[in-house]
C-alpha positions, 0 to 999 in steps of 0.5 A, spaced: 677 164 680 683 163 680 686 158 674 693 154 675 696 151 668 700 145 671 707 144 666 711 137 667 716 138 661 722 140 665 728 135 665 730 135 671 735 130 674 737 132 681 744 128 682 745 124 688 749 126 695 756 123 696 759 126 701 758 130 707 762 135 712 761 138 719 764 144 719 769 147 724 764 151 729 760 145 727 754 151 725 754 148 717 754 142 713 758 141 706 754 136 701 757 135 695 754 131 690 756 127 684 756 133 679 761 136 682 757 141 685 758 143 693 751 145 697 752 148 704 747 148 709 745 153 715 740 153 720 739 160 723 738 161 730 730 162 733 729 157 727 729 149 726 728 149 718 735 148 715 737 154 709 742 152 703 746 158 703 750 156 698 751 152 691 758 151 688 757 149 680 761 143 679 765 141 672 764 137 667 766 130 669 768 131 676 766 128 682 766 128 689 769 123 694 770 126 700 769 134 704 773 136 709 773 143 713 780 145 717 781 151 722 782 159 719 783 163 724 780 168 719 773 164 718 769 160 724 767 155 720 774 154 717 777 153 710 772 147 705 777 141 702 775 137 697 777 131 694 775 125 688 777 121 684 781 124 679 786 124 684 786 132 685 785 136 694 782 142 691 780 148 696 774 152 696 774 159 694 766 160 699 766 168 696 768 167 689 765 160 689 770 157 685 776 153 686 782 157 690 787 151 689 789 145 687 794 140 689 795 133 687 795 126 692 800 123 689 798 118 691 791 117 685 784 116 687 783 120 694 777 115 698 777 120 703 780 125 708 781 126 715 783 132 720 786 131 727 782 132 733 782 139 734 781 139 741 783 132 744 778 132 750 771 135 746 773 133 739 772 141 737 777 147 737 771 152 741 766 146 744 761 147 740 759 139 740 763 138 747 760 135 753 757 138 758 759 136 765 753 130 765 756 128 760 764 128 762 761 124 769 758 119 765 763 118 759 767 112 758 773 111 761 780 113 757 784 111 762 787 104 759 789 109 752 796 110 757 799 108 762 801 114 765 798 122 765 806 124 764 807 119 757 801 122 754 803 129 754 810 127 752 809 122 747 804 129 744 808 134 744 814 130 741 807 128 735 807 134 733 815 136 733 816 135 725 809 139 724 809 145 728 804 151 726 799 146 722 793 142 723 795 134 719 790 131 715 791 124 714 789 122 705 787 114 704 790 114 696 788 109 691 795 106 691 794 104 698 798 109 701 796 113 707 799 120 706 800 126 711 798 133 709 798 139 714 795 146 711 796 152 716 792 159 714 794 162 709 798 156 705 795 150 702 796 143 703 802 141 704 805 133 703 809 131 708 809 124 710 807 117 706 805 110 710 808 104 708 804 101 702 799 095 703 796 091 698 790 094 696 786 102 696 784 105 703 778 106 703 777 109 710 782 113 715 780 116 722 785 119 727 785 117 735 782 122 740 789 124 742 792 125 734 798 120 736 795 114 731 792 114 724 786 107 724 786 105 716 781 100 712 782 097 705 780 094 699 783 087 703 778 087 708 784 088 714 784 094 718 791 097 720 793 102 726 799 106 724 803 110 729 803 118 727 810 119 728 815 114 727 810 111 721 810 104 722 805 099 722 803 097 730 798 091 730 793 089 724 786 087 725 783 081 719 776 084 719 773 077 716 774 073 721 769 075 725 764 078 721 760 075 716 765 075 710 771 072 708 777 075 709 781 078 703 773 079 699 771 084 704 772 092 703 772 097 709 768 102 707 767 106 714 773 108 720 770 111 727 774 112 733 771 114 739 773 117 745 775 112 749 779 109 744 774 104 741 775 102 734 768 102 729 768 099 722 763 098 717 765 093 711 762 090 705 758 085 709 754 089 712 757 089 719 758 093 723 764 091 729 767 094 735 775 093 736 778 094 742 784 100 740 790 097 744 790 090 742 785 091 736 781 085 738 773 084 737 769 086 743 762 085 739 759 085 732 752 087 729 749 085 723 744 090 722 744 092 715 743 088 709 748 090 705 754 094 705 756 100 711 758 105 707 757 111 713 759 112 721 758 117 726 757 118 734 753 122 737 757 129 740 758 124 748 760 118 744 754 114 747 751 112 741 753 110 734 750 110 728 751 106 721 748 108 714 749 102 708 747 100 701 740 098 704 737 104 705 737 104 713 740 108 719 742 104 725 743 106 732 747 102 737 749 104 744 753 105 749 751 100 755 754 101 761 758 095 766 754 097 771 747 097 767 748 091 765 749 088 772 743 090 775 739 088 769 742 081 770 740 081 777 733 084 776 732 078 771 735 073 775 740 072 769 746 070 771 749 064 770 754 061 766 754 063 759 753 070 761 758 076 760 758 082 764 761 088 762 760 095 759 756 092 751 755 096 745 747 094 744 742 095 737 737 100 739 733 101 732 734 103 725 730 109 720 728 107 713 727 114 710 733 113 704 730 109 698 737 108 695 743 107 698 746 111 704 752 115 703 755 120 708 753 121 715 755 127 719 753 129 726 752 138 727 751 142 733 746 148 730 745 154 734 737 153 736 733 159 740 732 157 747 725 160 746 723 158 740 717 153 743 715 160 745 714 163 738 711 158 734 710 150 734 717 146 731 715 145 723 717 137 725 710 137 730 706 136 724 708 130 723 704 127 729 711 126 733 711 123 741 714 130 743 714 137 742 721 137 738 724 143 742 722 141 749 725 134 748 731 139 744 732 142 751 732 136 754 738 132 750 741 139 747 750 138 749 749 146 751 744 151 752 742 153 745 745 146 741 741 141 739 746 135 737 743 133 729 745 127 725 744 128 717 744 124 713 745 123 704 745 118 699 743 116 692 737 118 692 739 125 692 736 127 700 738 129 705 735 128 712 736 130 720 735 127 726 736 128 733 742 124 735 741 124 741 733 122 740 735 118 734 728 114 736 723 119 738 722 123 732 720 122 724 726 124 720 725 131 717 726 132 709 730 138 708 731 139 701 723 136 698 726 137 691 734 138 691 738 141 685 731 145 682 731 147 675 732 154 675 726 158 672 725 164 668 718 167 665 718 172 660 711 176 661 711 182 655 712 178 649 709 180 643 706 172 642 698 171 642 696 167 648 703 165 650 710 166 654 717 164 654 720 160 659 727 158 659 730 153 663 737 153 666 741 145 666 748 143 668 750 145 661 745 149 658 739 154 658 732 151 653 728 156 651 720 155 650 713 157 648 708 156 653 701 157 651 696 158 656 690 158 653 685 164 655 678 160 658 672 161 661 670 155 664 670 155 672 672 149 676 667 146 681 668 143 687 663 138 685 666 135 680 673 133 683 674 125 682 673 121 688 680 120 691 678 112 691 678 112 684 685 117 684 690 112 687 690 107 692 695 109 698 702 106 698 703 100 702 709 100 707 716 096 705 714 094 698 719 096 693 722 096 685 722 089 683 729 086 682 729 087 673 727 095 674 720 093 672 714 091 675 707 089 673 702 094 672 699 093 677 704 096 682 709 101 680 714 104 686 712 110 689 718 116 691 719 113 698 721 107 696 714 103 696 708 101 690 703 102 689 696 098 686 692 099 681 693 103 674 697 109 675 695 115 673 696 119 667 689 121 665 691 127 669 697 129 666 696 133 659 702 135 654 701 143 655 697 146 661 691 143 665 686 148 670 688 144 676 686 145 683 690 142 688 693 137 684 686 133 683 684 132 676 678 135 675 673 131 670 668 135 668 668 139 663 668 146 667 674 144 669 679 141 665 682 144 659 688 141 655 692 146 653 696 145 647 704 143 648 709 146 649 714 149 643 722 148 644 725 155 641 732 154 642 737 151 646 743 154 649 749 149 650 756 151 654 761 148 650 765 150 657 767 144 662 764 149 668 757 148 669 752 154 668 752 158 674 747 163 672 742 166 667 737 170 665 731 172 660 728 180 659 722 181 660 720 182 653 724 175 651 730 178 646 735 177 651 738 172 654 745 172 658 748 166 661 754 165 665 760 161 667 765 160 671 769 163 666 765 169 662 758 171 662 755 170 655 749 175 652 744 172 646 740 175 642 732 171 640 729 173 634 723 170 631 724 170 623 717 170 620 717 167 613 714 172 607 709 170 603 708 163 606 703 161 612 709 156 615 711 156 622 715 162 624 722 160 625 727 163 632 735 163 631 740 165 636 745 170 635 751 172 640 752 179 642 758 182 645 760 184 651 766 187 654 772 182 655 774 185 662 767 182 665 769 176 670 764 171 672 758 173 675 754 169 681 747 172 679 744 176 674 738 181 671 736 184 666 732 191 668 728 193 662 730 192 655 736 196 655 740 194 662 744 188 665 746 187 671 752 182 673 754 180 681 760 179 680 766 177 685 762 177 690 762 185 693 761 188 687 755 189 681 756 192 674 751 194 670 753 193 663 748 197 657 746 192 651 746 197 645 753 200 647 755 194 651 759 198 655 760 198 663 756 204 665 757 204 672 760 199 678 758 197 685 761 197 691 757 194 695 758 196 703 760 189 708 757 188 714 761 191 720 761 184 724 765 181 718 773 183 719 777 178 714 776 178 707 775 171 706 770 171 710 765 176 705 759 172 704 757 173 696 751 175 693 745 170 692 739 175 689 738 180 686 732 184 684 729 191 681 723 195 680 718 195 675 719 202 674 727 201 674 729 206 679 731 201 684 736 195 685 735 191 691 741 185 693 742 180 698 748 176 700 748 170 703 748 172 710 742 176 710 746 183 709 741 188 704 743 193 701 738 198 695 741 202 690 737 208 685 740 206 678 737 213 677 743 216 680 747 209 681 748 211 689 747 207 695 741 208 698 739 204 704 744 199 708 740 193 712 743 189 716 740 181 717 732 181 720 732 178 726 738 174 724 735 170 719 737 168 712 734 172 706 730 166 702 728 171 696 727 178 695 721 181 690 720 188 688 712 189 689 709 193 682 708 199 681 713 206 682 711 205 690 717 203 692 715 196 696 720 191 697 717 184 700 723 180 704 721 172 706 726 169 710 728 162 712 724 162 718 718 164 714 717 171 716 715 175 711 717 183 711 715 189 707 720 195 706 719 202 704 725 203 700 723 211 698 723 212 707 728 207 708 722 204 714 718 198 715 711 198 711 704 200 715 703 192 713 709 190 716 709 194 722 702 191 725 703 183 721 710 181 721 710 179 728 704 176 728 703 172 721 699 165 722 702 159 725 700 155 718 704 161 714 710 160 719 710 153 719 710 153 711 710 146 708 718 146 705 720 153 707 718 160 703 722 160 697 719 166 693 714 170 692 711 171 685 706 177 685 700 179 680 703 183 674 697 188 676 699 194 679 693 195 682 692 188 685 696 187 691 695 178 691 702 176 691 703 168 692 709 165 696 711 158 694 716 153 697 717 146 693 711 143 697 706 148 696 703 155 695 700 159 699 695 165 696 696 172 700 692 178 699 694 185 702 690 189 702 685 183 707 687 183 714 691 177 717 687 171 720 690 170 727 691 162 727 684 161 731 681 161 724 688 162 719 685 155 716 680 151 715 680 143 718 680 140 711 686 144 709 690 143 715 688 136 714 690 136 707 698 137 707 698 133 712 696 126 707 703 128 703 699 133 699 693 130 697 686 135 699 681 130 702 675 135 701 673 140 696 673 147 700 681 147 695 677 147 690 672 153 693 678 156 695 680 157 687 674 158 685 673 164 691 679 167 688 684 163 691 680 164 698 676 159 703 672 159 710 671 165 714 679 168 714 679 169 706 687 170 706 693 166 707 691 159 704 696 154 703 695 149 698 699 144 698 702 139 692 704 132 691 709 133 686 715 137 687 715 143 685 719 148 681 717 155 680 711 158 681 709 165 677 703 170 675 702 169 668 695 174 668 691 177 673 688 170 674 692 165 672 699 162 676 704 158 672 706 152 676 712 148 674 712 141 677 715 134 676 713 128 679 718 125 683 718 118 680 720 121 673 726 126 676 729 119 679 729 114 674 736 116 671 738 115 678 742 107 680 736 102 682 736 101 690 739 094 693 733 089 692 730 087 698 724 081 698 718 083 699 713 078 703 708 075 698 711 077 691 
């Protein structure tokens, strides 16, 4: 039997998704978010599943208002920008993960940021989102932008005679200026030029496709086009005549200029308008959100456009052509007065996954296998869609391999994709199911009876608790599950929040967005542990056992303005050290037993020395009790002795050949040892291994990307083997031999045919947690939405009997099982039906750590998304029919 003891008492508060940016090769997306922080996500070829590669701390206090990546001819992806509202552009140092420069606007609160066209045909410097052939034929016509072909290359060269060498970037400022910055490789931000000023802010700024004008919008309600070399205004639009506001009480939140010159802006109305780029008259408007727009965006052809607001919604409008339109008319006899022919900009459809506000939308090319239908069914299959997602990819793919995605971010701390040029026939794909989750620690070997240490790592502190887990001999039983009648009644489509933030106990708002009826439940969620089985309560009493609640030790607070960007626990939870962007910092826990007194036993914290010289560290571990190991500037490891607190020895690590510039080595992301303390195992961000004896401190074994993947976790079996398991984002699982420098016999025979439901894993492996028996070879992988039980040592089902029906049915129904056959699973000792190897078992809540804690026993850190969500703004309220 295998005993899973569930644990809610993490404060986690993910915080939401403000801003958004494609970078350069359009391979990567920036999401900054509104502490501060910076995430960039990746998707590796042969693998729809999107990867965060990396996480920038923000600071205390800080914020993000817009992201932008210019060209560097030293990194394909290009150098990060950000901005906010403090009025400051700092630039992103992606291998310290830090602040490289900060400059000022001069101007106030930047809104946002604005590139100048790369490529003035394709929109990108290296075709990476360009049209193809059929695209071009079919494009909208460019001709009525100028006169003549002569003009156009004359009056672009004698642009670009005040900025020669330089990319420009166009600032809207809180003063209502728009600025011109121009940045180069190896220089910053450089001010050139202001615009006259205009009452109010700018909000929104865009470039023309051939760089030769500036379009901004502001805070009073008007959008301006501007000439980029002689700084003079050319013609003004007053956005709420035409729309549904009323002029100066409007805000232009979004600017978009398409190829073809057309002007798209979306306002505080909650309109979205198509001007026309020379006389700056209205061509049409939609009003199909309910509240402000804040994001647009185009699909790679600009045939399609995209609108995001404050109701939650992502609309599509597309690009219908003269001629279409013209034989629609005749075909339905309709032509006659009143009827306009012409090419028109028509409402397609709209997406509601977002429960809050929409933020950010960006459109990025992916690189995508061309055989990846033949590996493995696409992990958005799942979701009962029309079309198999990478047939229909091929199809409207921009390029061999590239498949054009929209992403969108918002308040609700999600980021969903879509396929922009098949916007309607696929379900959105959640790819972050739990954002920002809490860093975990166990501290297995303490000296505490029936308990553990755990420690939690926040924005600004690190808490550290005692966790019981009390031993038991009760088993559960598949009978005595609660009938899922009585459990919780399924959500109803469109209901949400009433508009005073509360409700009737009869309803209470689900995490999409929706309520629920009847009474919610709370009988199955205890102060400590409960023996849980795929999250149903069991009610007899073979089942459920309450444990006692958990025990706040101490708590650890950065008096710092950075956020903590990593922390560790040693085995035996004395030690604890943390890390900033300034220094790393070691602690001492220590338990005081009162003498003479049968009193509660007291912790205190004490701080130990470290040497001064010690920059900050990206990760850290402790190995044994007696050895930190610290990552630091990106390409080294220090290993620090705790008694002496000296340095003993520093790390080199060896760069992958393909990378030739220094500014573009990736830093290091895990790190992990042995039990026996004889290796070390680092991993960076590209997917480059490399393994170390801390026996001899020597390099042992160099190993480039697997299958060109990203590594998502690396764990060191028990034992003195030497076994290191790698899982990468594409859910391939890999085991090493570190003594022979080979792959296992395991990994040999089974990575290339592991089971279709491990490699379409709900959420993605994240990490491996293996039993802390060296003579077990159970190990479960996790991932944010469910477990996955493997045994070693049985061979590997082959997707003919991998899972039973009832299972594949389970995490197909948000989680919840719909038989008992999970609950034999555990029972059996964590396996069901014929195959016995390789369960999945998904989970409601989202969850953020799982771990071994005894041979039989699993510690599962979850939150129930309802609860990490409460501190965020409460959505647009929206009226529901018959409440």
């Amino acid at each position: 039997m295998l005993e899973l003891h569930k644990y809610k008492h993490v404060d986690w508060k993910p915080s939401p998704v403000v801003a958004l940016a494609t970078s350069v090769d359009g391979t990567a997306i920036a999401a900054g978010r509104g502490n501060g922080s910076i995430e960039i996500w990746v998707v590796s070829p042969g693998s729809v599943g999107w990867h965060c590669e990396l996480t920038i701390p923000g600071k205390k206090d800080a914020s993000v208002s817009c992201l932008l990546w210019c060209p560097s001819r030293f990194s394909k992806r290009g150098r990060l920008f950000s901005s906010g509202l403090d009025g400051l552009i700092a630039e992103w140092d992606l291998q310290m993960l830090q602040i490289k420069e900060v400059l000022n606007s001069y101007g106030g609160s930047v809104w946002q940021m604005a590139l100048e066209p790369l490529d003035k045909i394709s929109g990108h410097e290296d075709g990476a989102c360009a049209m193809d052939s059929s695209d071009q034929d079919s494009a909208i016509s460019t001709d009525d932008i100028s006169d003549s072909e002569d003009y156009k290359k004359l009056s672009m060269s004698s642009d670009h005679e005040d900025f020669q060498g330089g990319s420009r970037v166009a600032v809207g400022c809180d003063d209502g200026c728009v600025r011109l910055f121009t940045v180069n490789d190896g220089e910053s931000f450089l001010y050139r030029k202001s615009f006259p000023r205009v009452q109010g802010r700018i909000l929104a700024v865009s470039w023309s496709s051939d760089g030769r004008r500036v379009i901004s919008g502001g805070s009073d309600g008007c959008i301006r086009c501007w000439d980029a070399r002689h700084m003079r205004e050319l013609y003004r639009i007053t956005v709420g005549l035409g729309g549904a506001g009323n002029g100066s009480s409007l805000c232009i939140w979004s600017i978009l200029v398409l190829r073809d010159g057309t002007i798209v802006s979306g306002d505080s109305s909650g309109s979205t308008q198509f001007w026309d780029g020379i006389q700056g008259t209205l061509l049409q408007a939609h009003t199909g959100h309910k509240a402000d727009v804040l994001a647009l965006a185009a699909s790679p052809n600009h045939h399609s456009v995209f609108a995001a607001g404050a109701d939650g919604q992502v609309v599509q409008y597309q690009f219908v052509p003269e001629s279409k339109v013209l034989a629609d008319s005749v075909r339905t006899n309709n032509i006659g007065i009143g009827v306009a022919l012409g090419s028109r900009w028509v409402f397609v459809g709209s997406k509601r996954n977002h429960t809050h506000d929409v933020n950010a939308l960006v459109v990025a090319c992916p690189p995508v296998s061309e055989d990846l239908d033949k590996k493995s069914k696409p992990r958005s299959e799942r979701k009962k869609l029309k079309k198999p997602w990478s047939e229909q990819g091929q199809k409207v793919s921009a390029g061999a391999g590239v498949i054009p995605m929209l992403v969108s971010g918002g308040n609700d701390a999600k980021l969903f994709t879509y396929p922009a040029n098949a916007f309607l026939a696929f379900h959105a794909h959640d790819i972050c199911f739990a954002p920002q989750r809490t860093p975990i620690s166990l501290a297995l070997r303490v000296n505490l009876q029936h308990g553990l240490i755990m420690m939690a790592q926040h924005e600004h502190q690190v808490e550290i608790w005692k966790v019981t887990i009390n031993a038991s001999n009760k088993q559960v039983s598949s009978t005595s599950l609660v009938n899922p009648s009585t459990v919780e009644s399924p959500t109803l489509p469109g209901k949400r929040k009433m508009p005073d933030g509360s409700g009737p106990d009869s309803k209470r708002r689900m995490a999409n967005g929706h309520l629920t009826k009847g009474k919610s439940r709370t009988e199955g969620s205890c102060n400590g542990q409960e023996i849980m089985c795929n999250d149903l309560t069991v009610t007899s009493s073979k089942g459920r056992v309450k444990g006692s609640p958990p025990e706040l030790l101490a708590r650890i607070k950065c008096k710092a303005a950075e956020n903590i960007i990593c922390s560790a626990i040693s085995d035996t939870g004395n030690y604890i050290a943390i890390s900033d962007q300034s220094r790393p910092r070691l602690y001492e826990l220590e338990q005081q037993c009162p003498t003479g007194t049968s009193g509660p036993n007291a912790w205190c914290i004490k701080k130990r020395a470290l040497p001064p010289d010690i920059p900050s560290a990206h990760c850290m571990i402790f190995c044994g009790s007696s050895l930190l190991l610290l990552a630091v500037q990106g390409i080294a490891v220090w290993v620090v002795d705790i008694e002496s607190t000296a340095v003993i020895h520093k790390f080199a690590l060896g760069r992958d050949p393909a990378e030739n510039h220094d500014s573009d080595v990736p830093p290091l992301t895990s790190m992990c040892a042995s039990s026996d303390q004889k290796w070390l195992a680092i991993v960076n961000s590209r997917g480059f291994l490399s393994v170390f004896n801390l026996e001899a401190f020597r390099l042992h074994w160099n190993v480039p990307p697997l299958d060109g993947n990203y590594v998502t976790s690396i764990c060191f079996q028990p034992g003195d083997d030497g076994i290191l398991s790698v899982t990468m984002n594409s859910n391939v699982l890999y085991m090493l031999d570190v003594n022979t420098k080979k792959f296992c016999e395991w990994s040999k025979k089974n990575s290339h045919r592991l089971p279709r439901s491990f490699l379409e894993f709900p959420g993605g492996v994240q990490r491996l947690s293996f039993c802390p028996s060296a003579k077990s070879k159970n190990a479960v992988a996790y991932s944010s939405k469910a477990i996955c039980l493997i045994d070693f040592e049985k061979p590997v089902p082959q997707d003919h009997c991998s899972t039973s029906n009832d299972v594949e049915k389970s995490h197909l129904s948000n989680g919840v099982a719909q038989s008992g056959k999970v609950a034999m699973a555990l029972e059996n000792g964590g396996h069901a039906g014929s195959s016995k190897n390789f369960i999945i078992v998904p989970f409601k809540n989202p969850v953020l750590f799982v771990g071994y804690v005894m041979d039989k026993s699993l510690l599962v850190v979850e939150k129930p998304w309802l609860e990490a969500v409460e501190h965020l703004p409460p959505p647009v309220y929206r009226h529901l029919y018959g409440t």
